[in-house]
Biopython code that builds the backbone (N, CA, C, O; Angstrom):
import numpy as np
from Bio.PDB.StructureBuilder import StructureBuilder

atoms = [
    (1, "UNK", "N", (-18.276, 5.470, -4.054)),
    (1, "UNK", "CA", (-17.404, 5.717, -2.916)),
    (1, "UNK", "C", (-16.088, 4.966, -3.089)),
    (1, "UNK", "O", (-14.972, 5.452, -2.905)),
    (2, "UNK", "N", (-16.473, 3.222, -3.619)),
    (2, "UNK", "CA", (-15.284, 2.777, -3.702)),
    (2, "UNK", "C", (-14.180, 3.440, -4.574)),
    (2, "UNK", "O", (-13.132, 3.763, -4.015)),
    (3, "UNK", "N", (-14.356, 3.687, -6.033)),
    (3, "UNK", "CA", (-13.628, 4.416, -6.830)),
    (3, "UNK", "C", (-12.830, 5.524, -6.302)),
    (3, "UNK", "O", (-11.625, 5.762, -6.382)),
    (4, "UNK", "N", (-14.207, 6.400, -5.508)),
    (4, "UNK", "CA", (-13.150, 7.694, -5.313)),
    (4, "UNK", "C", (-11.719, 7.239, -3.762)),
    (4, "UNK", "O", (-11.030, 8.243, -3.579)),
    (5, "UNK", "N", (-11.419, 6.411, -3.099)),
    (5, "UNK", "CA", (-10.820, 5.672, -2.562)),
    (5, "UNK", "C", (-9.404, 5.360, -3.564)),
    (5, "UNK", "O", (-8.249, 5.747, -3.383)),
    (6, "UNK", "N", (-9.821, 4.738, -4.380)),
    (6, "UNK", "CA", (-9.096, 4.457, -5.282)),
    (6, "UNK", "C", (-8.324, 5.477, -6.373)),
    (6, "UNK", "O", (-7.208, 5.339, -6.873)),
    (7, "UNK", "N", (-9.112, 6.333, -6.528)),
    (7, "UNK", "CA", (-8.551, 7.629, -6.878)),
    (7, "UNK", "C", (-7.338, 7.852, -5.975)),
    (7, "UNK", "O", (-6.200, 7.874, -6.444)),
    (8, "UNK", "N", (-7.605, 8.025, -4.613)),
    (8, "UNK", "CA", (-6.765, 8.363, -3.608)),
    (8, "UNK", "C", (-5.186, 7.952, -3.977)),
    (8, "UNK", "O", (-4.099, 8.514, -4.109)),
    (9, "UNK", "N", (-5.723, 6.694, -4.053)),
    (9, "UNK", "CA", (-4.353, 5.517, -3.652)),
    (9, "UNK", "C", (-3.852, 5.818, -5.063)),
    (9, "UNK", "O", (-2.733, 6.263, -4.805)),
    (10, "UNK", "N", (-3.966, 5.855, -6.327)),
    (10, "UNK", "CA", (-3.463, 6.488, -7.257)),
    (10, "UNK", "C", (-2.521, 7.742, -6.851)),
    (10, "UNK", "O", (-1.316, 7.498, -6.921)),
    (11, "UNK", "N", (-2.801, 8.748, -6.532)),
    (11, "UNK", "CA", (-2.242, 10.052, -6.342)),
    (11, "UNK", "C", (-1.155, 10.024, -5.394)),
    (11, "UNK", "O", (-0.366, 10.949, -5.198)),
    (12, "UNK", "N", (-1.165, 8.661, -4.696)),
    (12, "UNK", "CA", (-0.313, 8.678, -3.563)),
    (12, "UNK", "C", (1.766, 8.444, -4.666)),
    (12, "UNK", "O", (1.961, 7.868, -5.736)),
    (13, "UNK", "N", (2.571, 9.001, -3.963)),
    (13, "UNK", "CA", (3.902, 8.982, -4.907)),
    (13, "UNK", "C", (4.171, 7.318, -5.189)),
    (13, "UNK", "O", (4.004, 6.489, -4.293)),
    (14, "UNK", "N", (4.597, 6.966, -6.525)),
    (14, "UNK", "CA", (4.801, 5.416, -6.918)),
    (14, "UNK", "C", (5.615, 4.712, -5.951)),
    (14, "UNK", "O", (5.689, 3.483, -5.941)),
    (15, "UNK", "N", (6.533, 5.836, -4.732)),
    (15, "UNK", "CA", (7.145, 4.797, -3.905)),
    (15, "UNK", "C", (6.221, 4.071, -3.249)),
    (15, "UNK", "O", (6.093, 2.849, -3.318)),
    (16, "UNK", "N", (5.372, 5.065, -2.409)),
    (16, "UNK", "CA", (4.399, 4.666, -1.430)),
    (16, "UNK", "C", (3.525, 3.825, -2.164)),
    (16, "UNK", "O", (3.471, 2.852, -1.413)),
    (17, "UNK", "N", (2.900, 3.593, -3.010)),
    (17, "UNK", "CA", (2.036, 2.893, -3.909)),
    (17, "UNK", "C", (2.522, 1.473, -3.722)),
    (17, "UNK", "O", (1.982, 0.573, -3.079)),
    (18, "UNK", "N", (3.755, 1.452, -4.477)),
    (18, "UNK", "CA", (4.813, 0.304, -4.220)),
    (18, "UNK", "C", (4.723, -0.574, -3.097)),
    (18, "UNK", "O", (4.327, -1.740, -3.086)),
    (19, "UNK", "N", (5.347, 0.482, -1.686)),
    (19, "UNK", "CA", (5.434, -0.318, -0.603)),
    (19, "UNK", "C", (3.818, -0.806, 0.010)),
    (19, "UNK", "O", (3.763, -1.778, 0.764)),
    (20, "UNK", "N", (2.694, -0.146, -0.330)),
    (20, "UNK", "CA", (1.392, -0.285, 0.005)),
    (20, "UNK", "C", (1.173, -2.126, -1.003)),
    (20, "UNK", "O", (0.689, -3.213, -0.689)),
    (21, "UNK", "N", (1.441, -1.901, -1.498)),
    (21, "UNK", "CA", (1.243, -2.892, -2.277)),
    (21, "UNK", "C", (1.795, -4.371, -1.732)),
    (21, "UNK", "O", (1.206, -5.430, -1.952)),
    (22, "UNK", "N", (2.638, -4.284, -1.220)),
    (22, "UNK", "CA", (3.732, -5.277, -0.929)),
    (22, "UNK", "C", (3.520, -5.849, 0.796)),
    (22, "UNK", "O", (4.260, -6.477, 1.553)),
    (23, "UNK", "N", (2.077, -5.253, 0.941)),
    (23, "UNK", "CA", (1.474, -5.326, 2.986)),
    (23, "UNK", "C", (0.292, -6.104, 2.866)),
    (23, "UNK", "O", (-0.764, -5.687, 2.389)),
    (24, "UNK", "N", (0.438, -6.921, 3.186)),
    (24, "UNK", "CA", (-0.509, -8.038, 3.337)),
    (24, "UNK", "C", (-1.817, -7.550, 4.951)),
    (24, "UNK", "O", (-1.656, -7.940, 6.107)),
    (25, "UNK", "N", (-2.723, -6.842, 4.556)),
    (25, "UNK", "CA", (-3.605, -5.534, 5.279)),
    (25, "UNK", "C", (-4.179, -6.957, 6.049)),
    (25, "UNK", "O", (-3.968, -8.041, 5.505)),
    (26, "UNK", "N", (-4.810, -6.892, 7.162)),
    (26, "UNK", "CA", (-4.710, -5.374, 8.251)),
    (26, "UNK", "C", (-3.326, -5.180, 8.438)),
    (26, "UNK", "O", (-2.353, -5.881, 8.159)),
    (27, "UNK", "N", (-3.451, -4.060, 8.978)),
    (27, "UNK", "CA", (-1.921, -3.865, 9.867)),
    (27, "UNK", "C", (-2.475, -2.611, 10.608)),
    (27, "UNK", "O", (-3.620, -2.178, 10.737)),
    (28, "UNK", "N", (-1.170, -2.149, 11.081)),
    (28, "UNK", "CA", (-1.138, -1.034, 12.407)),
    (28, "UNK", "C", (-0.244, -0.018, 11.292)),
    (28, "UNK", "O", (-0.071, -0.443, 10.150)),
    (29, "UNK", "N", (0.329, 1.388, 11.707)),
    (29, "UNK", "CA", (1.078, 2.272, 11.327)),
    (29, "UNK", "C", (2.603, 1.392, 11.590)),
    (29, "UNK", "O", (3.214, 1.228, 10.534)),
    (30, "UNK", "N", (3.225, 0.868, 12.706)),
    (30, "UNK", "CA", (4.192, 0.400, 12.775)),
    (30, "UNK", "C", (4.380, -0.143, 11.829)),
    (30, "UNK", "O", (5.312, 0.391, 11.229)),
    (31, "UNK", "N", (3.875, -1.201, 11.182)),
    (31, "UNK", "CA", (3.983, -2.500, 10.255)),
    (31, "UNK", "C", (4.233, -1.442, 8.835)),
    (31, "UNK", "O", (5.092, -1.563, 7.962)),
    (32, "UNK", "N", (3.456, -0.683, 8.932)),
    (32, "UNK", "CA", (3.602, -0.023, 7.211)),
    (32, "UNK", "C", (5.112, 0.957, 7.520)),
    (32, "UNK", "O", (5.825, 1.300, 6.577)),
    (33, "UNK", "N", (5.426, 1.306, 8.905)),
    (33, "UNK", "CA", (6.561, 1.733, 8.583)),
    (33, "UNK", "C", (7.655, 1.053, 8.648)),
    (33, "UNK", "O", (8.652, 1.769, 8.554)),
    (34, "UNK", "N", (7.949, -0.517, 8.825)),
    (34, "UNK", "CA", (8.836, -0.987, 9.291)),
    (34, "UNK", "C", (9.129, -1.909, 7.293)),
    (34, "UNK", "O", (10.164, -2.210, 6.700)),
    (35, "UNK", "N", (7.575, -2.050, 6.886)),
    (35, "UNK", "CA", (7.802, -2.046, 5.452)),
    (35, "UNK", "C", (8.613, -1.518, 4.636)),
    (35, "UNK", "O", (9.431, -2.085, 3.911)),
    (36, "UNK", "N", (8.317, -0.037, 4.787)),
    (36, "UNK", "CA", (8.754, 1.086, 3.989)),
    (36, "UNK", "C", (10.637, 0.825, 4.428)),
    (36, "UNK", "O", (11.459, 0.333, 3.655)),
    (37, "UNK", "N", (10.847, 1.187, 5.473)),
    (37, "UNK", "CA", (12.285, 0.657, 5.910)),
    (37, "UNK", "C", (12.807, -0.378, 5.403)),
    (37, "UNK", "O", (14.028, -0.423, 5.259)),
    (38, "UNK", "N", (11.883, -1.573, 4.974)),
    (38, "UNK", "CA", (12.447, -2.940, 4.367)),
    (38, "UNK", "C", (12.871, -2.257, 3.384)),
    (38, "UNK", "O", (14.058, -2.089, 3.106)),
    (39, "UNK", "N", (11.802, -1.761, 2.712)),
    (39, "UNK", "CA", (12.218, -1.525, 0.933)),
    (39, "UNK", "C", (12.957, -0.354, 0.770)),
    (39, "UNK", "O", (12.677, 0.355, -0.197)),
    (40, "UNK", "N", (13.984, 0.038, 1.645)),
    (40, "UNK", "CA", (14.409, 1.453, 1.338)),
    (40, "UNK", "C", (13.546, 2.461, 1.566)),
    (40, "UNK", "O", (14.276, 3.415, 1.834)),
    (41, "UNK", "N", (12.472, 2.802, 1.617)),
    (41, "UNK", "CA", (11.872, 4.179, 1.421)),
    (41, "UNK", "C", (12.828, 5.747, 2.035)),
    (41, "UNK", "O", (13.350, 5.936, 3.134)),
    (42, "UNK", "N", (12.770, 6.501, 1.025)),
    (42, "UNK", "CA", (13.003, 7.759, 0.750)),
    (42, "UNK", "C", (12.689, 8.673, 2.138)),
    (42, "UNK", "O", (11.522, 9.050, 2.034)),
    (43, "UNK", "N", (13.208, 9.116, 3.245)),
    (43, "UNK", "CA", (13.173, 9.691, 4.049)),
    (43, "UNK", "C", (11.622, 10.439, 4.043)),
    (43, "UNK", "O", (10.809, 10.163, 4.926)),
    (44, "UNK", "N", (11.431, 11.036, 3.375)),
    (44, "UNK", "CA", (10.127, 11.839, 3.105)),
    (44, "UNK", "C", (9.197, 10.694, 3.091)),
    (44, "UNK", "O", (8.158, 10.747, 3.748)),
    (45, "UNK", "N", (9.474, 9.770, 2.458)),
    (45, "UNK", "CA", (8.354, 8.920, 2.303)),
    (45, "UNK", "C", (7.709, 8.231, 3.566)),
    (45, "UNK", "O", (6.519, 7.918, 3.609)),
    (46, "UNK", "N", (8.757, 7.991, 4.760)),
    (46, "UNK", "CA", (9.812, 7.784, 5.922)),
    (46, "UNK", "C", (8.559, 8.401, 6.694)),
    (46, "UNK", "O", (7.567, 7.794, 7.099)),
    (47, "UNK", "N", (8.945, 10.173, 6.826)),
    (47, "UNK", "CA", (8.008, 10.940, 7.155)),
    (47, "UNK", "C", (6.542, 11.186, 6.921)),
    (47, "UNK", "O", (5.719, 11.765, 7.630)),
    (48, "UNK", "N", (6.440, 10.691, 5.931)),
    (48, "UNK", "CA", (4.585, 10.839, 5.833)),
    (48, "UNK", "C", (3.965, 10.063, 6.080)),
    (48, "UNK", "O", (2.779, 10.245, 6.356)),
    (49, "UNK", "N", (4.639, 8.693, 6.072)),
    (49, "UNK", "CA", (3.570, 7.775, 7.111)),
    (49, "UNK", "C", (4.393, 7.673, 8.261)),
    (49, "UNK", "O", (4.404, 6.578, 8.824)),
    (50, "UNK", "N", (4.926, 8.381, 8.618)),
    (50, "UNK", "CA", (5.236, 8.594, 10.240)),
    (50, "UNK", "C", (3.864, 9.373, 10.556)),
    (50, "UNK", "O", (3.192, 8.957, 11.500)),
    (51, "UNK", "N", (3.493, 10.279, 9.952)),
    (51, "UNK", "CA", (2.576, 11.116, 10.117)),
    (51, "UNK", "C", (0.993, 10.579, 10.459)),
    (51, "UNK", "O", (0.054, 11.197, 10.961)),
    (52, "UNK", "N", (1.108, 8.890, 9.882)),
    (52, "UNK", "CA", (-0.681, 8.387, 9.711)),
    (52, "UNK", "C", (-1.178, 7.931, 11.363)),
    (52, "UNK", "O", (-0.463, 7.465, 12.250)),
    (53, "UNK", "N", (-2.316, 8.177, 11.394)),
    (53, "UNK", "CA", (-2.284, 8.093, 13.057)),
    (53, "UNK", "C", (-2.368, 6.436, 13.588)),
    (53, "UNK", "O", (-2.454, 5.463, 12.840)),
    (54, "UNK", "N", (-2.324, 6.417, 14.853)),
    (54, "UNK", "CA", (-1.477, 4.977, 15.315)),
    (54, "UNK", "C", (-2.672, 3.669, 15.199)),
    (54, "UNK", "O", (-2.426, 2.904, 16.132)),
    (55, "UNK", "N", (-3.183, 3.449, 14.852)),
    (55, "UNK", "CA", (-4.362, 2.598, 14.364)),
    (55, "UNK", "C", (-4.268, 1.563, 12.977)),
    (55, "UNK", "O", (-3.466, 1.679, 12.050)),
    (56, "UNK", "N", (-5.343, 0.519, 13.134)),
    (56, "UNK", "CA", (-5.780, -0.299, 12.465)),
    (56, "UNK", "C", (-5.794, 0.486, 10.942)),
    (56, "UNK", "O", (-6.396, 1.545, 10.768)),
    (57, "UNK", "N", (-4.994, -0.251, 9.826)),
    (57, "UNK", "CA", (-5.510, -0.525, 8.753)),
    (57, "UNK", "C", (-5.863, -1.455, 8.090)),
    (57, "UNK", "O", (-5.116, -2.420, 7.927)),
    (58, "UNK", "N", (-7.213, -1.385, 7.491)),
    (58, "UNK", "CA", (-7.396, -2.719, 5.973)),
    (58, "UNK", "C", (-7.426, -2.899, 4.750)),
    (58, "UNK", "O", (-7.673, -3.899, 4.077)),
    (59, "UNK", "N", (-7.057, -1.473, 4.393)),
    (59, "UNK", "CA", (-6.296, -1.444, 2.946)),
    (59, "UNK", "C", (-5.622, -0.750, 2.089)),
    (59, "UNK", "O", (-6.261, 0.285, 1.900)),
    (60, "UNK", "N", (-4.436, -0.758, 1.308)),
    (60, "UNK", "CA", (-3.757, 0.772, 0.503)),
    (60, "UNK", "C", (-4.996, 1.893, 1.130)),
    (60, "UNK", "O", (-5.074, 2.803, 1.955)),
    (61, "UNK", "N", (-5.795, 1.226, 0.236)),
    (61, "UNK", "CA", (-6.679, 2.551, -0.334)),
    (61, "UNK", "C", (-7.205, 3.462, 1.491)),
    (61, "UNK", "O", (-7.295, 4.664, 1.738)),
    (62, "UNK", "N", (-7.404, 2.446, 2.261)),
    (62, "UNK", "CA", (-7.780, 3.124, 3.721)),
    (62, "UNK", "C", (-6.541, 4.308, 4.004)),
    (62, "UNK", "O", (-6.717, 5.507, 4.219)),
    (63, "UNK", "N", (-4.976, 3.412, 3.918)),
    (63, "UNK", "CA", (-3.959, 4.413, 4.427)),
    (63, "UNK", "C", (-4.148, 5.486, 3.161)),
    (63, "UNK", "O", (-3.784, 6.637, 3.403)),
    (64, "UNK", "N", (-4.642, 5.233, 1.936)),
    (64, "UNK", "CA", (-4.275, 6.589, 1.221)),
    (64, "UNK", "C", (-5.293, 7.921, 1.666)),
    (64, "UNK", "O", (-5.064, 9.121, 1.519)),
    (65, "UNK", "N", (-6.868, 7.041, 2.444)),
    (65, "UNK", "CA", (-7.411, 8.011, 2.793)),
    (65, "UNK", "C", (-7.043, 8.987, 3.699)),
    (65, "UNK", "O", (-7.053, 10.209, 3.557)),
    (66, "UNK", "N", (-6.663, 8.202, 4.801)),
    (66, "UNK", "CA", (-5.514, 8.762, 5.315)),
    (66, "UNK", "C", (-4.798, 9.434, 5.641)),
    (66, "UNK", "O", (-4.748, 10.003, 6.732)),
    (67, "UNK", "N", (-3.792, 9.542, 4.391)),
    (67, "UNK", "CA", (-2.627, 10.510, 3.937)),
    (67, "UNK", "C", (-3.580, 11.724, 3.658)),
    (67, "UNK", "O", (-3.436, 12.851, 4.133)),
    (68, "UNK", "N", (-4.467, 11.361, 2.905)),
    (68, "UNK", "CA", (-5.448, 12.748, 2.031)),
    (68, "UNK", "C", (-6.023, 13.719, 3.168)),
    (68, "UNK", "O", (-5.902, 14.933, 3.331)),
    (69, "UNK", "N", (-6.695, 12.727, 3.893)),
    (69, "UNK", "CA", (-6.668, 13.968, 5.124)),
    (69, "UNK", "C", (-5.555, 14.723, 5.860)),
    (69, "UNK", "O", (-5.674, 15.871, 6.289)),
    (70, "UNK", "N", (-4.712, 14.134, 5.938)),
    (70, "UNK", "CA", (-3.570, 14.525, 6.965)),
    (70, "UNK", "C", (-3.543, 15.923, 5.906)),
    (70, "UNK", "O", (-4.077, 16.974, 6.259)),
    (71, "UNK", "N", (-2.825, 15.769, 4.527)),
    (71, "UNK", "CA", (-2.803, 16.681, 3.564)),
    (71, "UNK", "C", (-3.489, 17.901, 3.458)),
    (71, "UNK", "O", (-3.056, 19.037, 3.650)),
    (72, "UNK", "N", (-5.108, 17.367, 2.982)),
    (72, "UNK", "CA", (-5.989, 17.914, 2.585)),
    (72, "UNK", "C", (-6.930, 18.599, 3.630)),
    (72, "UNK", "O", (-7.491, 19.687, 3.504)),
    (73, "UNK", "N", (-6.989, 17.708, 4.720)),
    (73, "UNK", "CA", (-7.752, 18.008, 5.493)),
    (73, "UNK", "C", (-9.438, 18.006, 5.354)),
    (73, "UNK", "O", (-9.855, 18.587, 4.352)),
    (74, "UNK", "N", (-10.214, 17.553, 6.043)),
    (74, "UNK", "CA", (-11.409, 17.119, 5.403)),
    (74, "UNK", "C", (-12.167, 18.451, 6.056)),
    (74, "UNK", "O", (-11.803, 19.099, 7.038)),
    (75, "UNK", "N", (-13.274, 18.650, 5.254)),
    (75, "UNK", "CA", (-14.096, 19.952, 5.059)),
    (75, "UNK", "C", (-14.555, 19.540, 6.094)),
    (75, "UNK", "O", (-14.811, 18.389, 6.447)),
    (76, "UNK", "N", (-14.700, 20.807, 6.764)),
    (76, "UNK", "CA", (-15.782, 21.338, 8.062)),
    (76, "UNK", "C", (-17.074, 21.356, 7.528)),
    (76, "UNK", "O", (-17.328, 21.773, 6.397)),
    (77, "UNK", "N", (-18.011, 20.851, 8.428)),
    (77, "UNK", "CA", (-19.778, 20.472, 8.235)),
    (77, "UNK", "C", (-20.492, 22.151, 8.481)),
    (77, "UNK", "O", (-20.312, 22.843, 9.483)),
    (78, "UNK", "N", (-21.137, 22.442, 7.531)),
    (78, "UNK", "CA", (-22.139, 23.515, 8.514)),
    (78, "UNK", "C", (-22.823, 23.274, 8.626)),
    (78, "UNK", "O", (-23.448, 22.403, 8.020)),
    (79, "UNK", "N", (-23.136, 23.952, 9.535)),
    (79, "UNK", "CA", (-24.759, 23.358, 10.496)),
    (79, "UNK", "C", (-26.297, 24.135, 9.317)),
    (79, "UNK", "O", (-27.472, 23.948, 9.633)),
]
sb = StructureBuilder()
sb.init_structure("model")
sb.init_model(0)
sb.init_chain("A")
sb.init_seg("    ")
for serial, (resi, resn, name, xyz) in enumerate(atoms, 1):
    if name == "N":
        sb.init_residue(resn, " ", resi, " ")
    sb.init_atom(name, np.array(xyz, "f"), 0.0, 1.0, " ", f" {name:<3s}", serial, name[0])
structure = sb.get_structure()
């Protein structure tokens, strides 16, 4: 489980990787965006964690899960 997590946070763009890196976790969505603003981030970049919902994080790899859903969207269960 841990790995595939880590997979995640790989795939995420080297900006975001970057600024993930540089957040001393937990944090909230504010904190990772007020980061990204420190370091410059790229408008888009700006926008996609505008996008992560307003809650607790504890690590890259949590916000990359994250992102992957927002993206990907996680598979529907059948019954």
């Amino acid at each position: 489980m841990e790995t595939e997590s880590k997979s995640k946070f790989t795939e995420l763009p080297m900006e975001t990787q970057e600024i993930l890196k540089n957040i001393d976790f937990p944090v909230k969505r504010h904190d990772i965006i007020e980061q990204a603003r420190k370091s410059e981030a790229t408008p888009d970049i700006l926008r996609e964690l505008g996008m992560l919902p307003d809650r607790q994080y504890n690590s890259a790899e949590d916000v990359a899960e994250e992102l992957h859903r927002i993206y990907i969207g996680t598979p529907s269960k059948k019954a």
